[in-house]
N, C-alpha and C positions, 0 to 999 in steps of 0.2 A: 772130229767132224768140224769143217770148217762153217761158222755162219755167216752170212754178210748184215750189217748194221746198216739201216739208211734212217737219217732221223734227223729234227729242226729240233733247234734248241733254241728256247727265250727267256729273254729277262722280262721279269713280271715286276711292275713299280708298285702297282694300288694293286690290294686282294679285293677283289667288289668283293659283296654283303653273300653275293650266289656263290662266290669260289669258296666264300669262308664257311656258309651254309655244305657245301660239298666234301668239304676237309672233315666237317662234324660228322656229315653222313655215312663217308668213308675211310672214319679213323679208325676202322679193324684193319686197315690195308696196311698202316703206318710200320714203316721201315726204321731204325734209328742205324745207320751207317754208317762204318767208318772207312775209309777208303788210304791207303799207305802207294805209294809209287817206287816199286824197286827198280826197276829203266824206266829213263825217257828218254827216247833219240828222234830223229828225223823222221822216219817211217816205221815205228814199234812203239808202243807203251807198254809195261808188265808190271799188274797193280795186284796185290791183294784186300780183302775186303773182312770187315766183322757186320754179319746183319743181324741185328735183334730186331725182330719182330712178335706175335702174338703165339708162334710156333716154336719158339725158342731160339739158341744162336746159331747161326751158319758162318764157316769161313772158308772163303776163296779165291784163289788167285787166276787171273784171265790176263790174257797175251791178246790185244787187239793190235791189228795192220793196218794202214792207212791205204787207200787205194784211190785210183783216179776216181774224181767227184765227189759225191757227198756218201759215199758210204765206204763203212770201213770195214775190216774182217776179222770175226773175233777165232783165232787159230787154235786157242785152246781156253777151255774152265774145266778148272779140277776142286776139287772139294779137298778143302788143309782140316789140319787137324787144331785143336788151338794151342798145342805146345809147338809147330810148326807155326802157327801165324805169330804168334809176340816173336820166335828167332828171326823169323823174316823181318819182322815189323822193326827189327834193331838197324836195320839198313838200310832202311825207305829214307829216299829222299826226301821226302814231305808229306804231308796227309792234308784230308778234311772231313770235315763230320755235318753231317746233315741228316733229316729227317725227309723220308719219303711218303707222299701218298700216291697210292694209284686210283685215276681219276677217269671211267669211263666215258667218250666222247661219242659222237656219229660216227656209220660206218666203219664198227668195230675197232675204232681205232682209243688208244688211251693215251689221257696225259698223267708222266708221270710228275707230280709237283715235289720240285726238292727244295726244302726250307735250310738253310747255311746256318749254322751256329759256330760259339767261338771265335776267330780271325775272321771269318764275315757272315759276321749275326745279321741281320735284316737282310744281306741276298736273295733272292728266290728264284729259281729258275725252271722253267716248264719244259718237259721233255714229251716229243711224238715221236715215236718208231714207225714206220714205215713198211709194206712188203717187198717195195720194191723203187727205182727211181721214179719213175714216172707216176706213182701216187706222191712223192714226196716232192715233186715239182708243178704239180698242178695241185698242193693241199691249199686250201682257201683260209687264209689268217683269219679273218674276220670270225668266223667258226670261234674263237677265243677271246673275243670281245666280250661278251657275258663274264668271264672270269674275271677282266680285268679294268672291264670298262673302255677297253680301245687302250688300255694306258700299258704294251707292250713291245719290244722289240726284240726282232727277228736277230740272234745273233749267233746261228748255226756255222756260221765260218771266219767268226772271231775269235782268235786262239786266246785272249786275254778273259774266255770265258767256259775252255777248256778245263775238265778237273784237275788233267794233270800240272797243268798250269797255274790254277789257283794255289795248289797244296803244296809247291814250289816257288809263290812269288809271296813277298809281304803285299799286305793287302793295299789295295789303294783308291782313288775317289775312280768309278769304272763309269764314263762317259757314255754317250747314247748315241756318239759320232760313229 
């Protein structure tokens, strides 16, 4: 089954006092993450994934498509085994590891908060999914001001803040241009 993705993504600089307050309230959500790239091409990525959460480990590999506009399509997730995920994990282009929290917002919608460790410790980037285009182009930024104090940037269609891109590049100083 195919799914379609529509979602903004942001770089969060200040956590205000309320995000960090949020993180405590909902650290039973916390994901620790590892995330491997076996393709990355022009129009396909196919990553697999290690999640330790409070439920124990899960591992995954997803084939997501690029499509016209902001959403993309996720064409397949399968559930690995974990002697298949370390063989896969031997070929991956690159990786990164982060910690997740899931962060309920207004109108059912949630941020997911990913905290970047390793090659880019202090990163954080806030992720919205979306149902559909047209909630994801009329969603109101401001809504995430409480999080961050106003002190974020919208950078949903900047590849240089892409996963697969990160866990493929050395790290570097990531501008707000």
């Amino acid at each position: 089954m195919i799914n379609l993705e529509v979602e903004r993504k942001y770089r969060i600089f200040f956590m205000s006092e309320y995000l960090l307050d949020k993180i405590e309230e909902y650290d039973h959500t916390s994901q620790d993450i590892t995330q491997h790239y076996l393709e990355i091409e022009d129009d396909y990525e196919i990553r697999i994934r290690r999640i330790v959460s409070k439920d124990g480990v899960k591992y995954t590999m997803t084939r997501k498509d690029k499509t016209d506009g902001p959403a993309r399509e996720e064409s397949y997730a399968i559930e690995l085994t974990e002697s298949l995920y370390k063989h896969l994990k031997m070929v991956s282009k690159g990786s990164i590891n982060k910690e997740r929290f899931t962060i309920p917002l207004e109108n059912e919608l949630e941020l997911e908060l990913d905290m970047y460790y390793e090659q880019y410790t202090g990163l954080v980037v806030g992720e919205i999914e979306f149902n559909n285009e047209e909630d994801y182009q009329n969603f109101d930024q401001s809504l995430l001001d409480p999080y961050s104090d106003g002190m974020i940037l919208d950078v949903s269609d900047r590849d240089d803040f892409k996963n697969s891109y990160l866990a493929t590049h050395e790290p570097t100083i990531i501008k707000a241009d």
